[in-house]
One Martini backbone bead per residue (centre of mass of N, CA, C, O) as a GRO file, in nm:
protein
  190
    1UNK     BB    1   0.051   0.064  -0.014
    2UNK     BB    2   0.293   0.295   0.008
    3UNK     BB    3   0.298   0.333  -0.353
    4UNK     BB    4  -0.021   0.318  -0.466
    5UNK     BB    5  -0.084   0.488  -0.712
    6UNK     BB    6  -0.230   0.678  -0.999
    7UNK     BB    7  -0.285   0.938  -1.185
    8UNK     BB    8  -0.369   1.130  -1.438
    9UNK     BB    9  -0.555   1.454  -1.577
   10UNK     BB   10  -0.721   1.295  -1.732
   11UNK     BB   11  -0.889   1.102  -1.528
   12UNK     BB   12  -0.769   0.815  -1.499
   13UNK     BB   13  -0.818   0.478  -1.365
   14UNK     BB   14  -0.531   0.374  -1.375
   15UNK     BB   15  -0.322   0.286  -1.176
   16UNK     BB   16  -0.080   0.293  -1.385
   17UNK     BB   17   0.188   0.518  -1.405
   18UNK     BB   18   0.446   0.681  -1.423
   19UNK     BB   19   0.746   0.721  -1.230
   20UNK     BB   20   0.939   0.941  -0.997
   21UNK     BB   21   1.215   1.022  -0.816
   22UNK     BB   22   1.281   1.239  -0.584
   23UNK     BB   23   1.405   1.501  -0.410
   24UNK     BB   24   1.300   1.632  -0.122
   25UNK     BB   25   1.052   1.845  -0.055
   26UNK     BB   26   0.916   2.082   0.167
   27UNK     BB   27   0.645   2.160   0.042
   28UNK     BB   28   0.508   1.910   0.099
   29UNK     BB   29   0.475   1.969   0.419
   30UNK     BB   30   0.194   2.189   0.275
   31UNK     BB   31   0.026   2.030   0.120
   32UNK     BB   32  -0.060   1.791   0.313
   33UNK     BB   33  -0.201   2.069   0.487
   34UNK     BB   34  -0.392   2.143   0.311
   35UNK     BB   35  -0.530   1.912   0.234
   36UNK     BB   36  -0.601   1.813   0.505
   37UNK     BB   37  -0.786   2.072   0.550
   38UNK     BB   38  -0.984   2.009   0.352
   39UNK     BB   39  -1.079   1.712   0.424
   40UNK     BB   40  -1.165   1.822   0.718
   41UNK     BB   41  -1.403   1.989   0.583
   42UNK     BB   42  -1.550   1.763   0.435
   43UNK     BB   43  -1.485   1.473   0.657
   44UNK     BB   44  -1.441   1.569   0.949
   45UNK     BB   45  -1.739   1.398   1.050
   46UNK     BB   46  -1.618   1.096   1.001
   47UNK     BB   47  -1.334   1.143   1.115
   48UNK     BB   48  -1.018   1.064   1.333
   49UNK     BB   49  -0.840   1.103   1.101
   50UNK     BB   50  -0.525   1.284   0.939
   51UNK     BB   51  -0.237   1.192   0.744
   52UNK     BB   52   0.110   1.205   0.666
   53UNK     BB   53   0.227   0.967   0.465
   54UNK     BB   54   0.502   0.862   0.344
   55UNK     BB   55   0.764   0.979   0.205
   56UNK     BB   56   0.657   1.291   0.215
   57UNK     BB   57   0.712   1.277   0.561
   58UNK     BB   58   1.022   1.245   0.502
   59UNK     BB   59   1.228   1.479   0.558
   60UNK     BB   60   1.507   1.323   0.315
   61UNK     BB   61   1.283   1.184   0.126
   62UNK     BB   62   1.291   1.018  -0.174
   63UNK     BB   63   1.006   1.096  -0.391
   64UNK     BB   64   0.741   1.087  -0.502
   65UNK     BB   65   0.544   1.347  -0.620
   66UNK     BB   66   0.279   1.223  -0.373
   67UNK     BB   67   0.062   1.291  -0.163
   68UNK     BB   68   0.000   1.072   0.143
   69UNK     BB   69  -0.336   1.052   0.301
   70UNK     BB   70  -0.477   0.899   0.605
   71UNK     BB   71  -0.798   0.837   0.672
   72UNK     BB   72  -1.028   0.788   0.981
   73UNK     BB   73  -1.286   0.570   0.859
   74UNK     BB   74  -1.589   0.413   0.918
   75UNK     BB   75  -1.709   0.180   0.717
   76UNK     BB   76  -2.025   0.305   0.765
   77UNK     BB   77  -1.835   0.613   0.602
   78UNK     BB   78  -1.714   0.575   0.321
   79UNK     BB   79  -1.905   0.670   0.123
   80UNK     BB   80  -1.967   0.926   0.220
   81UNK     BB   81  -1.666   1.010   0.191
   82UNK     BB   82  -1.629   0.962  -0.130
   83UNK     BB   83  -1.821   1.113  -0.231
   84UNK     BB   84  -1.686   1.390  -0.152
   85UNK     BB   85  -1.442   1.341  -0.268
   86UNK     BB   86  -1.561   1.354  -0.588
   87UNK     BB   87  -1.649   1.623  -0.567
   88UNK     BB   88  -1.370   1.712  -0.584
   89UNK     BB   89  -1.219   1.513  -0.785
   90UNK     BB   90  -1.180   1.240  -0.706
   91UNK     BB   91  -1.051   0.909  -0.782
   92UNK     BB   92  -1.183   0.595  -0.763
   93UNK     BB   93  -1.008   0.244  -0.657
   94UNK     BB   94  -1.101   0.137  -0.395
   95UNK     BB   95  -0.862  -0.084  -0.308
   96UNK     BB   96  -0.633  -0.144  -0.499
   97UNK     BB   97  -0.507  -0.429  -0.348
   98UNK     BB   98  -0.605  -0.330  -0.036
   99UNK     BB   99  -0.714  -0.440   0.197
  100UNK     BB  100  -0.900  -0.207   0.396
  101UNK     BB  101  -0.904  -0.021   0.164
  102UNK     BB  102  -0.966   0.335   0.011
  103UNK     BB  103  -0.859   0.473  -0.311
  104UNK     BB  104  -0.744   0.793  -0.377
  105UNK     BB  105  -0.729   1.054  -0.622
  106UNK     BB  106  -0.560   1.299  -0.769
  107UNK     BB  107  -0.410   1.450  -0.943
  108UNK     BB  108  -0.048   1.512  -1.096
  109UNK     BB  109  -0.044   1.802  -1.025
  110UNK     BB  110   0.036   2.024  -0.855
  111UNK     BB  111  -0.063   1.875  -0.548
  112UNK     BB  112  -0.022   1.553  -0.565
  113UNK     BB  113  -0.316   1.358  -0.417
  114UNK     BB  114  -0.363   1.065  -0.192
  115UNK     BB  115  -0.602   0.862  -0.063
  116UNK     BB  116  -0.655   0.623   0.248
  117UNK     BB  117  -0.909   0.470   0.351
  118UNK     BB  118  -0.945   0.378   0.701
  119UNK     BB  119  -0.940   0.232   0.966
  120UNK     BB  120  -0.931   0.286   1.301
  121UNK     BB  121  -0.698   0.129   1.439
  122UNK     BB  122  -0.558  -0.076   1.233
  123UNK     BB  123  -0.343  -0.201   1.068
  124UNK     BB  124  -0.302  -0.035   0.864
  125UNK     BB  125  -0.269   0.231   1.036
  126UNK     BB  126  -0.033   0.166   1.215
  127UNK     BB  127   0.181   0.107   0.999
  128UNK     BB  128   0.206   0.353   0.824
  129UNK     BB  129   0.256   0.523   1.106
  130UNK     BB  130   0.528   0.354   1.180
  131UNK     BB  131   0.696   0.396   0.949
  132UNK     BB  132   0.721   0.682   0.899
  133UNK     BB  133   0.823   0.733   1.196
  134UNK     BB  134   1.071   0.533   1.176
  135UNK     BB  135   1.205   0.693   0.950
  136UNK     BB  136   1.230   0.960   1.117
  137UNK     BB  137   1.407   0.848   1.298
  138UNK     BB  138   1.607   0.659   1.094
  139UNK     BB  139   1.832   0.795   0.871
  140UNK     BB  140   1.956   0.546   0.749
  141UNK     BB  141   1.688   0.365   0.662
  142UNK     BB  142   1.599   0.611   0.443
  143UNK     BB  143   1.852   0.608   0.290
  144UNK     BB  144   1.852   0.332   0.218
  145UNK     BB  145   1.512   0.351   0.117
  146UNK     BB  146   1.628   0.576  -0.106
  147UNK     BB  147   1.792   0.359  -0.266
  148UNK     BB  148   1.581   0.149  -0.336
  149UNK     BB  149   1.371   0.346  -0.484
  150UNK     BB  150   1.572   0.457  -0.696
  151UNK     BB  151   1.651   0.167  -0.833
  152UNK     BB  152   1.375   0.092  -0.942
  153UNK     BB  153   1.302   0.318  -1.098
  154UNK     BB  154   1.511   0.274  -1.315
  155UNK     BB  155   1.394  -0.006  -1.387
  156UNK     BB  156   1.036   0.059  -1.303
  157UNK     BB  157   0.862   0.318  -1.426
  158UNK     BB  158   0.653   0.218  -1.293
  159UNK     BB  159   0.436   0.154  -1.033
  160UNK     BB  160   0.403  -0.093  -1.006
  161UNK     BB  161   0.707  -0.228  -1.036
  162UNK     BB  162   0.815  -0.114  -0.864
  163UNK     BB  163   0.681  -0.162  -0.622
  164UNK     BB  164   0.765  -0.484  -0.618
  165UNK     BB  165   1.051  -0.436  -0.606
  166UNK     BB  166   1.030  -0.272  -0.318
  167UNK     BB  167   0.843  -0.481  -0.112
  168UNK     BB  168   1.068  -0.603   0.052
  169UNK     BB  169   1.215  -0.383   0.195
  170UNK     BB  170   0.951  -0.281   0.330
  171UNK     BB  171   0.916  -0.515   0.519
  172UNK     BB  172   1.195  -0.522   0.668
  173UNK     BB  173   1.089  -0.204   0.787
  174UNK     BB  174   0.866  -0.292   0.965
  175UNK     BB  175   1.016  -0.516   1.112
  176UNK     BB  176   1.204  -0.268   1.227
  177UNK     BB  177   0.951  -0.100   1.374
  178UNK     BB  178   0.802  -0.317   1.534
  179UNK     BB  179   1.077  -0.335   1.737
  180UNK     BB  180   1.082  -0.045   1.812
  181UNK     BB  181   0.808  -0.012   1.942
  182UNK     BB  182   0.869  -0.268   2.134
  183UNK     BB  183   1.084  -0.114   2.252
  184UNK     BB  184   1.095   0.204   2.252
  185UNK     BB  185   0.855   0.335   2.106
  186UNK     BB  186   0.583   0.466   1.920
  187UNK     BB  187   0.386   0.706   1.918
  188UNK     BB  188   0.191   0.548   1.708
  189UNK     BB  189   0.134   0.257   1.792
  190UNK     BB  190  -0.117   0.293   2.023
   0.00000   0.00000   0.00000
């Protein structure tokens, strides 16, 4: 789930995109507030939380320039939260191959934002969380996953065969993540 989805502005529904991994901007953690009160504005009261994940959330991290928000509705009002991001010009892919989330995506063009929606306190969002802040506390680490994403990308320049390339890196990250949380403490573990 971590890098899955992209359209492009003609407002295609195809998952498969060409993509480039570029360095960090700091731009995205302004993008990802605006975009973030948007979505506050228009499904916050559905909506138990939403968070900036993927690798746009980490500072000196190397990412598609895609900003990744995670959004925490209850299944029983995700319909209602679809319809609203619809409205705004999301267009729905579902699943999107990742059980237990809903995948939306917006324009390609800049501020380019993916949504996914999930239960609240789920594994799916608590991975995500866990992710992040791992990378963010572990700066060689993301030096690291931010080589592993370069390489992808030369060898994959399409967004699901990347997804695929770099997906053992991502679980390994996981796993060191998992033992992190249980040993250290990661802030949003809980």
């Amino acid at each position: 789930m971590y890098n899955n989805g992209a359209v492009d502005d003609s407002g295609s529904d195809s998952l498969d995109e060409p993509i480039e991994v570029v360095p960090h901007d700091l731009g995205w953690i302004e993008d990802a507030r605006r975009a973030a009160d948007q979505l506050r504005a228009v499904v916050g009261h559905l909506a138990s939380g939403v968070e900036h994940i993927g690798s746009t959330a980490v500072p000196g991290l190397a990412a598609k320039p895609i900003v990744d928000l995670a959004v925490a509705v209850e299944p029983a009002h995700r319909e209602e939260a679809v319809d609203a991001l619809q409205r705004l010009g999301y267009v729905d892919l579902g699943e999107a191959g990742v059980s237990g989330r809903r995948y939306l995506r917006w324009r390609r063009s800049p501020p380019a934002v993916n949504v996914h929606l999930m239960a609240p306190g789920s594994a799916l969002w608590i991975e995500n969380l866990l992710l992040r802040d791992y990378l963010r506390s572990h700066p060689d680490a993301a030096a690291d996953y931010a080589g592993a994403k370069l390489s992808a990308a030369s060898l994959h320049p399409t967004l699901l065969a990347y997804s695929e390339a770099k997906a053992d890196h991502v679980q390994h990250l996981l796993i060191a993540a998992r033992e992190w949380a249980a040993g250290a403490g990661s802030p949003r573990s809980s």
